[in-house]
Predicted model as a PDB file, atoms N, CA, C, CB and O in Angstrom, pLDDT in the B-factor column:
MODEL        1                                                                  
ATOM      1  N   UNK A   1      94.019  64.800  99.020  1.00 53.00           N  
ATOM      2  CA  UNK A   1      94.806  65.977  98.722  1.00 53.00           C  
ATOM      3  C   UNK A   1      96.269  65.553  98.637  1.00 53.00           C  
ATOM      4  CB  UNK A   1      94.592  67.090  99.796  1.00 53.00           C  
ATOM      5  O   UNK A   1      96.741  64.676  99.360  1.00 53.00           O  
ATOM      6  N   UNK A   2      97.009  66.268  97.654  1.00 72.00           N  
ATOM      7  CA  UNK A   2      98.297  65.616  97.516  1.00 72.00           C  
ATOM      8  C   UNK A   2      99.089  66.534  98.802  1.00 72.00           C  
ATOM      9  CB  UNK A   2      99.015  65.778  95.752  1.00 72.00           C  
ATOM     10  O   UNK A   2      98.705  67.597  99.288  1.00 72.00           O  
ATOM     11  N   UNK A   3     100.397  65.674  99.179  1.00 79.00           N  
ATOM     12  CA  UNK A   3     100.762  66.430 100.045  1.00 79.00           C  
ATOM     13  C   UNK A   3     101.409  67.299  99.871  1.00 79.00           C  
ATOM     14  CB  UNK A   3     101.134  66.027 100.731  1.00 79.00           C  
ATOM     15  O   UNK A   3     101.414  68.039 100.855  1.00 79.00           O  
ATOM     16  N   UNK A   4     102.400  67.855  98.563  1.00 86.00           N  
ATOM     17  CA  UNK A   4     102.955  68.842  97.934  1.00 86.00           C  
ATOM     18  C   UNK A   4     101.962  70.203  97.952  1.00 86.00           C  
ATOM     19  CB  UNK A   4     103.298  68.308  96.557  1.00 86.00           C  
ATOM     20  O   UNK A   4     102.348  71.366  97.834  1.00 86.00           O  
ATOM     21  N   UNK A   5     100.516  69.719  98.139  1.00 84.00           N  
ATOM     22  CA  UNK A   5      99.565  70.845  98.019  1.00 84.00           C  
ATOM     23  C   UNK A   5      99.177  71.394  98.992  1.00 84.00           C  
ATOM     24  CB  UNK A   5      98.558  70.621  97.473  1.00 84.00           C  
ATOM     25  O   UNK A   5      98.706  72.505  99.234  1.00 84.00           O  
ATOM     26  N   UNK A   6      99.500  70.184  99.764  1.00 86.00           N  
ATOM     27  CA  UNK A   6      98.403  70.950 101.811  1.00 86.00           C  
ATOM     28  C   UNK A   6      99.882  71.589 101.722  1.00 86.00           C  
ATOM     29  CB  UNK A   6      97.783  69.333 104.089  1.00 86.00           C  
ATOM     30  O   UNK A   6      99.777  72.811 101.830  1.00 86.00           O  
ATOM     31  N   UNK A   7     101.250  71.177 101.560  1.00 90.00           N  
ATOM     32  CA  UNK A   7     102.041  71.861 102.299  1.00 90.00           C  
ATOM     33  C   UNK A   7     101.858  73.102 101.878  1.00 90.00           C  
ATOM     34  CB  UNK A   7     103.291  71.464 102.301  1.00 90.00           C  
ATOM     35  O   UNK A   7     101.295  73.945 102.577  1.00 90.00           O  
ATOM     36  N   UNK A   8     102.464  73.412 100.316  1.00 91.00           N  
ATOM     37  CA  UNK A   8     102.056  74.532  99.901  1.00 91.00           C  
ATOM     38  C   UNK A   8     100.817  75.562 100.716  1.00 91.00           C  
ATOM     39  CB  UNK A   8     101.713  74.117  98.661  1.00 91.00           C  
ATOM     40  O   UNK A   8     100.929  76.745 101.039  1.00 91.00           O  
ATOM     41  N   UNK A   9      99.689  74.674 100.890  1.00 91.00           N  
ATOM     42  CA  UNK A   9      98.096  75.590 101.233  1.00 91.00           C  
ATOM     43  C   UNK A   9      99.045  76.085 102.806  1.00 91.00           C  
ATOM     44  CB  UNK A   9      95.937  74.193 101.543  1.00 91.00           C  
ATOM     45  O   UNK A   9      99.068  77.232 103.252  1.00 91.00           O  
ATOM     46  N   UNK A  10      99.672  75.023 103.347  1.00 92.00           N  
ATOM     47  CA  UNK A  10      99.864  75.626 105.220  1.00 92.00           C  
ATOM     48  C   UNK A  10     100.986  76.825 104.987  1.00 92.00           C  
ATOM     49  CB  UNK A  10     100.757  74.068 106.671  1.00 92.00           C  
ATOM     50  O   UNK A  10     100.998  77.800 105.739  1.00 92.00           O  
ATOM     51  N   UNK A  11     102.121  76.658 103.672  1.00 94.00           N  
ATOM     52  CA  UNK A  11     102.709  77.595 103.798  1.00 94.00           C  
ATOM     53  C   UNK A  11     102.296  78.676 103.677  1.00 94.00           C  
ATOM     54  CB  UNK A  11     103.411  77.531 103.338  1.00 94.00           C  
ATOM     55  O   UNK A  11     102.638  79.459 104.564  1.00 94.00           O  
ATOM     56  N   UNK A  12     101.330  79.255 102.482  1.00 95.00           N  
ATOM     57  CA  UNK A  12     100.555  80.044 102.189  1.00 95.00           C  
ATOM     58  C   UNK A  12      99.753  80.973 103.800  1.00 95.00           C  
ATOM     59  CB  UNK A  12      99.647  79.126 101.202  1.00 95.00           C  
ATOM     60  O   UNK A  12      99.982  82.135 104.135  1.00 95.00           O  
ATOM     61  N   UNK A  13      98.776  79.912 104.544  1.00 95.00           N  
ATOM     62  CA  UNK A  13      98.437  80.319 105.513  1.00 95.00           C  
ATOM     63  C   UNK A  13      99.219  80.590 106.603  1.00 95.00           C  
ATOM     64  CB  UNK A  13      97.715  79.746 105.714  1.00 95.00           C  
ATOM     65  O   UNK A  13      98.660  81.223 107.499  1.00 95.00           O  
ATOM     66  N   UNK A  14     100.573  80.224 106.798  1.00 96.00           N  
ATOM     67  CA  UNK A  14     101.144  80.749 107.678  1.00 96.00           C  
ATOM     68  C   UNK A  14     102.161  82.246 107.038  1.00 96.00           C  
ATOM     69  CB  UNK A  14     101.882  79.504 108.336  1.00 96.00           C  
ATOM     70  O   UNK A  14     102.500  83.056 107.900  1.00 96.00           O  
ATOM     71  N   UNK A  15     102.576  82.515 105.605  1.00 96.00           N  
ATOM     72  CA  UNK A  15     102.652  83.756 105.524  1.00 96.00           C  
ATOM     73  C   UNK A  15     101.457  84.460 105.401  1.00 96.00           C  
ATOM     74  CB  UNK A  15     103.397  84.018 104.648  1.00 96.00           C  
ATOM     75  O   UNK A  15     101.991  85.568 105.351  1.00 96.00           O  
ATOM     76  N   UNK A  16     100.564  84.646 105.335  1.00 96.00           N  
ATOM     77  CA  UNK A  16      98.981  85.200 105.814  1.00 96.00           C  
ATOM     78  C   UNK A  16      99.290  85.570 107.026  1.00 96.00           C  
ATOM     79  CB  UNK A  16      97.625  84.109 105.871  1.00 96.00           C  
ATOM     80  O   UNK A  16      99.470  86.775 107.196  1.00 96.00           O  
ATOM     81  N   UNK A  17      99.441  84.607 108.241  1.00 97.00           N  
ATOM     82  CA  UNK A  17      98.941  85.035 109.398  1.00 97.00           C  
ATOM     83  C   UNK A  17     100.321  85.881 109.620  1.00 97.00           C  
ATOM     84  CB  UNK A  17      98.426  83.825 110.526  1.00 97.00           C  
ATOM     85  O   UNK A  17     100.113  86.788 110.426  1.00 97.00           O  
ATOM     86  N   UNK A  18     101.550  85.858 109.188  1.00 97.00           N  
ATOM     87  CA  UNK A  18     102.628  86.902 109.539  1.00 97.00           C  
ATOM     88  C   UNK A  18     102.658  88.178 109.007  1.00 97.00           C  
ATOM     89  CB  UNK A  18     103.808  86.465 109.243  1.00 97.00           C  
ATOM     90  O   UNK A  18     103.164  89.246 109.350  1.00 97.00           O  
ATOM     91  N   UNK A  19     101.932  87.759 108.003  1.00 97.00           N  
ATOM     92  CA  UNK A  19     101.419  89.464 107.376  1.00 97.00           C  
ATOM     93  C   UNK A  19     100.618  90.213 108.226  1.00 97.00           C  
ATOM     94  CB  UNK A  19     100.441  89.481 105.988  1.00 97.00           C  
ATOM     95  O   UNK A  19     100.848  91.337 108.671  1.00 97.00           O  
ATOM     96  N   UNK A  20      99.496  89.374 108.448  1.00 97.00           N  
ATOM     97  CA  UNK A  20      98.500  89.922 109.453  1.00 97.00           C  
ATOM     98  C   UNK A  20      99.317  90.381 110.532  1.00 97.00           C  
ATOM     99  CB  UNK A  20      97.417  88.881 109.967  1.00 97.00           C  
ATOM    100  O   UNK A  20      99.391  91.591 110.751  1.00 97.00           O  
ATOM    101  N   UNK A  21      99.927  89.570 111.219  1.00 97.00           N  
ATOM    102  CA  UNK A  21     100.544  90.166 112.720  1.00 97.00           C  
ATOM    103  C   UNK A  21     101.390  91.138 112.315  1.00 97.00           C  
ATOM    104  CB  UNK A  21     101.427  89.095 113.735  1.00 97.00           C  
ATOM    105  O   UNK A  21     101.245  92.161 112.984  1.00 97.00           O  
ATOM    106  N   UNK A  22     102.502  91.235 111.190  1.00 97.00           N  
ATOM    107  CA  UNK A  22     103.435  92.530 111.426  1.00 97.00           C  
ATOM    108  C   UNK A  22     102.664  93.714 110.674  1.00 97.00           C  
ATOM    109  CB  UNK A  22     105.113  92.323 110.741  1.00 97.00           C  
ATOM    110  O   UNK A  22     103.446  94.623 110.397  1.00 97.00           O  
ATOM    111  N   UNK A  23     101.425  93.943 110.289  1.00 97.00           N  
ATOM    112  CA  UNK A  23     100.780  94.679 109.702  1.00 97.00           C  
ATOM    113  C   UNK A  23      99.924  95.131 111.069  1.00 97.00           C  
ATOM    114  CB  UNK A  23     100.134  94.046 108.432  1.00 97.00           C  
ATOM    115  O   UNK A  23      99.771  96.333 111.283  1.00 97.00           O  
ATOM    116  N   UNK A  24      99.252  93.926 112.184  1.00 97.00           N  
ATOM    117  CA  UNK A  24      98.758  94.730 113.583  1.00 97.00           C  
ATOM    118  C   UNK A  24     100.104  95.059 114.074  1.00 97.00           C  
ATOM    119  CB  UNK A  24      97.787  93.771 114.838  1.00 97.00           C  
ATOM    120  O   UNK A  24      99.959  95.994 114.861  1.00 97.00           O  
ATOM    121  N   UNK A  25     101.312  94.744 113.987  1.00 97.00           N  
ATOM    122  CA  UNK A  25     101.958  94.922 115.418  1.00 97.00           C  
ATOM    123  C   UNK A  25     102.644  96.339 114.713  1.00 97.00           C  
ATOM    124  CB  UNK A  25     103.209  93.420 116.149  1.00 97.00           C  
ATOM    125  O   UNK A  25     103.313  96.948 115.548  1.00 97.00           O  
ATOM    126  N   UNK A  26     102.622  96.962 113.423  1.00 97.00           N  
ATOM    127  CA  UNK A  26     102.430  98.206 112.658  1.00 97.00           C  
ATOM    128  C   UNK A  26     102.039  99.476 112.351  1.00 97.00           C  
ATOM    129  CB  UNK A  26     102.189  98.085 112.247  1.00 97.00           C  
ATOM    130  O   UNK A  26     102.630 100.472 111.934  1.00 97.00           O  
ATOM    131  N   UNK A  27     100.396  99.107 112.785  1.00 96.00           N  
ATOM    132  CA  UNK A  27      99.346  99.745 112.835  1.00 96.00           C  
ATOM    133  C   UNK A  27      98.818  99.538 111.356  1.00 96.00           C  
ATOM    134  CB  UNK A  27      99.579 101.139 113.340  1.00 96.00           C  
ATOM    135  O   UNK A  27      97.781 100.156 111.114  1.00 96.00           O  
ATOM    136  N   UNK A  28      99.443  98.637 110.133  1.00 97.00           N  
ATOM    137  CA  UNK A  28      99.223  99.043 109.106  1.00 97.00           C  
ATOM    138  C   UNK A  28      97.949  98.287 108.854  1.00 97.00           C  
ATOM    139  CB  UNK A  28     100.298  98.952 108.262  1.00 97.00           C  
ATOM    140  O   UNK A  28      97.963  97.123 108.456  1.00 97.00           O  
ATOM    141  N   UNK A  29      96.694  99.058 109.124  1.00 97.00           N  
ATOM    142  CA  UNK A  29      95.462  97.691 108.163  1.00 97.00           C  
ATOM    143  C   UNK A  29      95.364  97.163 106.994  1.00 97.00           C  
ATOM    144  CB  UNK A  29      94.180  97.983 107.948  1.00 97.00           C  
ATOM    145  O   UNK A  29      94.835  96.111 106.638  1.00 97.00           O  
ATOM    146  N   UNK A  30      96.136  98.295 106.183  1.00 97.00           N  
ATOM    147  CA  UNK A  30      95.839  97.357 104.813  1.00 97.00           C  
ATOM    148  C   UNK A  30      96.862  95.853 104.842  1.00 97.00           C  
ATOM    149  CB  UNK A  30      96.335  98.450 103.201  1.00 97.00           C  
ATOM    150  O   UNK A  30      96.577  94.801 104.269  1.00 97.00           O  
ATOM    151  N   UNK A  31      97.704  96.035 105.412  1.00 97.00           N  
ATOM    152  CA  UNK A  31      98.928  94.918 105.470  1.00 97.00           C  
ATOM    153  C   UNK A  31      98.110  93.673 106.249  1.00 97.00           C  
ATOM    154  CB  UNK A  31     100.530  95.539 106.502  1.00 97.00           C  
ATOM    155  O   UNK A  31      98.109  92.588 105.667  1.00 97.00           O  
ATOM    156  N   UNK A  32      97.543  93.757 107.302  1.00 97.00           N  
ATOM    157  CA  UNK A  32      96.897  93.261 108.386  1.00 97.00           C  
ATOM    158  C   UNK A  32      95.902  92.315 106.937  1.00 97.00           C  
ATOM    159  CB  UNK A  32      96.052  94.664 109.717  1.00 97.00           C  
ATOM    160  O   UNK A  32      96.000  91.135 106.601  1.00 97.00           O  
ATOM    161  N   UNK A  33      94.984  93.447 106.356  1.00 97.00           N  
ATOM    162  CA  UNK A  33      93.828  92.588 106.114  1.00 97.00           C  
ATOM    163  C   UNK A  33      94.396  91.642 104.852  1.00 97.00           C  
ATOM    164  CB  UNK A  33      92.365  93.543 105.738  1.00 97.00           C  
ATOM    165  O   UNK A  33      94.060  90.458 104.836  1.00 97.00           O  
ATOM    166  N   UNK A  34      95.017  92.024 104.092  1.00 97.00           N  
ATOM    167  CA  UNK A  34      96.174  91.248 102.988  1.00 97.00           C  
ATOM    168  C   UNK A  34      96.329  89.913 103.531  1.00 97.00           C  
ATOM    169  CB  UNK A  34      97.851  91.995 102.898  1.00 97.00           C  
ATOM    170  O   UNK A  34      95.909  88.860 103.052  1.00 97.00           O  
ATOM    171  N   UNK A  35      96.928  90.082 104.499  1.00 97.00           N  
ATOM    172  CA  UNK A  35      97.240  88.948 105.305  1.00 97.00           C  
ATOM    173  C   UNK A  35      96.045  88.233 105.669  1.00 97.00           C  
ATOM    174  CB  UNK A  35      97.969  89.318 106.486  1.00 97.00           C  
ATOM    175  O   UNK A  35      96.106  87.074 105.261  1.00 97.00           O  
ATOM    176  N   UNK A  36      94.842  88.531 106.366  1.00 97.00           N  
ATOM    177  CA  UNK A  36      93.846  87.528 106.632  1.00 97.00           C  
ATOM    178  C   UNK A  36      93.292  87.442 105.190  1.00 97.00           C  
ATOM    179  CB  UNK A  36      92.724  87.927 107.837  1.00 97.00           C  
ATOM    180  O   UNK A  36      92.528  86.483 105.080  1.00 97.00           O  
ATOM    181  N   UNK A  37      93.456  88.205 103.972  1.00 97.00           N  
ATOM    182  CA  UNK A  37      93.229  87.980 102.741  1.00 97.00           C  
ATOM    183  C   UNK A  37      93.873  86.282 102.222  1.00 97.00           C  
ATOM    184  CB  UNK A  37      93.902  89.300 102.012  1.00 97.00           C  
ATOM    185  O   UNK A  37      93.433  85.341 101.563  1.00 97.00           O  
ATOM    186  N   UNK A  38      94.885  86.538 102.817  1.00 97.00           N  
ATOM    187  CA  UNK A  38      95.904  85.437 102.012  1.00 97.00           C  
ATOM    188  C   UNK A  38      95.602  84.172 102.586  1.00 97.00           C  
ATOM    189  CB  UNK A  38      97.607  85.695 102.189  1.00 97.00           C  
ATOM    190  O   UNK A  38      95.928  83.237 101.854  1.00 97.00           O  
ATOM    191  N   UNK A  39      94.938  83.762 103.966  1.00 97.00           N  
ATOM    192  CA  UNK A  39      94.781  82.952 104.897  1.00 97.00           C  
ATOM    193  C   UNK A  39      93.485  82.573 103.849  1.00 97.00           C  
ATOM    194  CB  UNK A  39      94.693  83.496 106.570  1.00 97.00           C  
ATOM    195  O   UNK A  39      93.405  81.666 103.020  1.00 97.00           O  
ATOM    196  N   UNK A  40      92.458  83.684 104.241  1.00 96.00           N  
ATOM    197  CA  UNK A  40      91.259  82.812 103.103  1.00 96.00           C  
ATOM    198  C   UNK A  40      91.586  82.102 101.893  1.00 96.00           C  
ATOM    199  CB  UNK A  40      90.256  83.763 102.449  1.00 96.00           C  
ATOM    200  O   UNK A  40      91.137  80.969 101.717  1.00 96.00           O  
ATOM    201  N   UNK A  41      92.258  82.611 101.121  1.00 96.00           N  
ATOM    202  CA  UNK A  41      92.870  82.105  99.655  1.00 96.00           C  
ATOM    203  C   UNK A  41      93.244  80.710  99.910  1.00 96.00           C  
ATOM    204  CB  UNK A  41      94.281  82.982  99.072  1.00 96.00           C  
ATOM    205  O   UNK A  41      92.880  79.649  99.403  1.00 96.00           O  
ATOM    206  N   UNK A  42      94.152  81.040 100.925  1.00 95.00           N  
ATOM    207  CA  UNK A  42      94.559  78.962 101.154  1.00 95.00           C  
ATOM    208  C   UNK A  42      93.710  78.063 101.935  1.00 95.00           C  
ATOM    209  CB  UNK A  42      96.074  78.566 102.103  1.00 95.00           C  
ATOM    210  O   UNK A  42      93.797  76.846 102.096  1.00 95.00           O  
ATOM    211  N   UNK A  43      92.674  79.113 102.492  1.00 94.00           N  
ATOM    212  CA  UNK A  43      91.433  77.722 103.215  1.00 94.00           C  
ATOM    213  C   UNK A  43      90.306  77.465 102.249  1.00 94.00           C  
ATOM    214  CB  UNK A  43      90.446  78.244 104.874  1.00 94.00           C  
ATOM    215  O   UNK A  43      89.517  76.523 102.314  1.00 94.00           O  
ATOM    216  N   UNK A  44      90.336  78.575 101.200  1.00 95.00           N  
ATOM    217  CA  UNK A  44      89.471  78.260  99.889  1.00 95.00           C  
ATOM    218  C   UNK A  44      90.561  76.895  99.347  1.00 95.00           C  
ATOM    219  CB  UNK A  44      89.334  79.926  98.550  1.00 95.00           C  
ATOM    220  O   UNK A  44      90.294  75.727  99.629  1.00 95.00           O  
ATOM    221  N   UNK A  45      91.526  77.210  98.716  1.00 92.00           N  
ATOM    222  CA  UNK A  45      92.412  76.166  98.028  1.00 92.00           C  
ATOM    223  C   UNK A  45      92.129  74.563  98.669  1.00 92.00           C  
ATOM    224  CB  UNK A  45      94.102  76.657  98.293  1.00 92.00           C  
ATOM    225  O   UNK A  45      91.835  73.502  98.119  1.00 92.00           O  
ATOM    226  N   UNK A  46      92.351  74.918  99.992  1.00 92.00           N  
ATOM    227  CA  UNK A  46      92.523  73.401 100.682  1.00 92.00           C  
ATOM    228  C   UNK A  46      90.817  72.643 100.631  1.00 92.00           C  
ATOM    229  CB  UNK A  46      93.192  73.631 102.685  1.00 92.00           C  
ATOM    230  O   UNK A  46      90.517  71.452 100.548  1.00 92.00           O  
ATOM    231  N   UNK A  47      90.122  73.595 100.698  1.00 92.00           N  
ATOM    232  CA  UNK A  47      88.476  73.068 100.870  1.00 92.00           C  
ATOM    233  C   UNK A  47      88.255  72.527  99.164  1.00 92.00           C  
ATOM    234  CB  UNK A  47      87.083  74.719 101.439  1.00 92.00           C  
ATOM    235  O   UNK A  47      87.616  71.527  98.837  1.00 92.00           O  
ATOM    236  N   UNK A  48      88.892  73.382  98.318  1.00 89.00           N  
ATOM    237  CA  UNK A  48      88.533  72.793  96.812  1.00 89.00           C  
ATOM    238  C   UNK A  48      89.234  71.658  96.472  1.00 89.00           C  
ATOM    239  CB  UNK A  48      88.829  73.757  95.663  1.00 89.00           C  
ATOM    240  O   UNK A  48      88.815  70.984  95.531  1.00 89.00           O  
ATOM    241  N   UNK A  49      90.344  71.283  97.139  1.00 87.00           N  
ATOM    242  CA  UNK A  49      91.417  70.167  97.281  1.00 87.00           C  
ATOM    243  C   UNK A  49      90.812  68.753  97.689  1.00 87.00           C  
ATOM    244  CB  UNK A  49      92.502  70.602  98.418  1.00 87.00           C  
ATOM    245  O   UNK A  49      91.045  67.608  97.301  1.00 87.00           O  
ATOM    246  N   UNK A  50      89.855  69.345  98.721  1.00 87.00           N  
ATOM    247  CA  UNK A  50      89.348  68.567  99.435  1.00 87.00           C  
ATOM    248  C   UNK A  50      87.717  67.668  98.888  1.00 87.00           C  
ATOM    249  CB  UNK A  50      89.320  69.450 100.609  1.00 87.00           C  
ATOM    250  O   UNK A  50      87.291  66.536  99.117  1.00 87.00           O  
ATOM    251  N   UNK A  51      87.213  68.759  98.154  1.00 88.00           N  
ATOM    252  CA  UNK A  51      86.334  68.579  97.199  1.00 88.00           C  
ATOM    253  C   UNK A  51      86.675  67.232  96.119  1.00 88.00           C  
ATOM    254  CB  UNK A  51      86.287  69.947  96.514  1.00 88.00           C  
ATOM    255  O   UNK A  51      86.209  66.103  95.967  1.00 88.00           O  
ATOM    256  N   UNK A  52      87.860  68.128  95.425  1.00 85.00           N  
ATOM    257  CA  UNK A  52      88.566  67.221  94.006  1.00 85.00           C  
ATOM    258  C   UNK A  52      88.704  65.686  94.988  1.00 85.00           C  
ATOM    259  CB  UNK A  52      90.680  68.053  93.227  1.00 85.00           C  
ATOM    260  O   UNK A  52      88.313  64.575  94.630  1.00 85.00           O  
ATOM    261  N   UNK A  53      89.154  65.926  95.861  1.00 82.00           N  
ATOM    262  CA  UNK A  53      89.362  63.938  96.389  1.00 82.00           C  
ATOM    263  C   UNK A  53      88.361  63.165  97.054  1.00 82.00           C  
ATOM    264  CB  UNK A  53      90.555  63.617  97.582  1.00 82.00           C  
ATOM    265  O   UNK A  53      88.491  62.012  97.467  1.00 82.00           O  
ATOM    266  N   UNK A  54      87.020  64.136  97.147  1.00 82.00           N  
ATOM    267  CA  UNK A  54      86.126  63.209  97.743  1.00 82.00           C  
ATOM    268  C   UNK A  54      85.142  62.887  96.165  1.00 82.00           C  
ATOM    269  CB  UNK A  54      85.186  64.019  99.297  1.00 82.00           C  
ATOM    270  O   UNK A  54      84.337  61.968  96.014  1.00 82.00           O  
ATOM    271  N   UNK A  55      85.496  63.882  95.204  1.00 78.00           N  
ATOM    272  CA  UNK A  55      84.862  63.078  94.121  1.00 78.00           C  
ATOM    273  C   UNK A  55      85.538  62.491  93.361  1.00 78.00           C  
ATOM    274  CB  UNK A  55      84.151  63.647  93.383  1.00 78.00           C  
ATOM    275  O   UNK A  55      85.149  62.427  92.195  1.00 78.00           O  
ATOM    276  N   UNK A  56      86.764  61.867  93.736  1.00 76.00           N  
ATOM    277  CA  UNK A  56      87.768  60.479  92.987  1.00 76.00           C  
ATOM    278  C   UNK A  56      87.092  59.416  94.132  1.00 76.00           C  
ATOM    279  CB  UNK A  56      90.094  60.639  93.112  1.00 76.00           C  
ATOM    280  O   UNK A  56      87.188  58.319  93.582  1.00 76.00           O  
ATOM    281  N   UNK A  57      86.756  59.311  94.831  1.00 67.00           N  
ATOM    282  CA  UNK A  57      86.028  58.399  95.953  1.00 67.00           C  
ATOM    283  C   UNK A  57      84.693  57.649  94.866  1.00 67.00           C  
ATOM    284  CB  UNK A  57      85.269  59.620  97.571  1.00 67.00           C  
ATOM    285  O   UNK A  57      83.880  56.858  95.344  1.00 67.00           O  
TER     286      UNK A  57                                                      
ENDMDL                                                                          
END                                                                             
């Protein structure tokens, strides 16, 4: 995985998980689930990342 990309994927997952928290600490769920929305998106990204470099192997 290039590293321009995990960083990108961790930045991604860490605005996820701040969405999530100021959306619980809110009450707002839709904000909340957006946020664990956005967390999946970048652990999909990083797992397909991860894919692409074990079949250059």
């Amino acid at each position: 995985m290039a590293t321009d990309d995990k960083m990108r994927n961790m930045a991604e997952k860490a605005r996820g998980k701040a969405k999530e928290a100021a959306g619980r600490a809110t009450g707002d769920r839709t904000m909340e689930a957006k946020g664990r929305g956005t967390q999946l998106k970048s652990d999909l990204k990083q797992a397909a990342e991860k894919l692409k470099d074990a079949g250059k192997d």
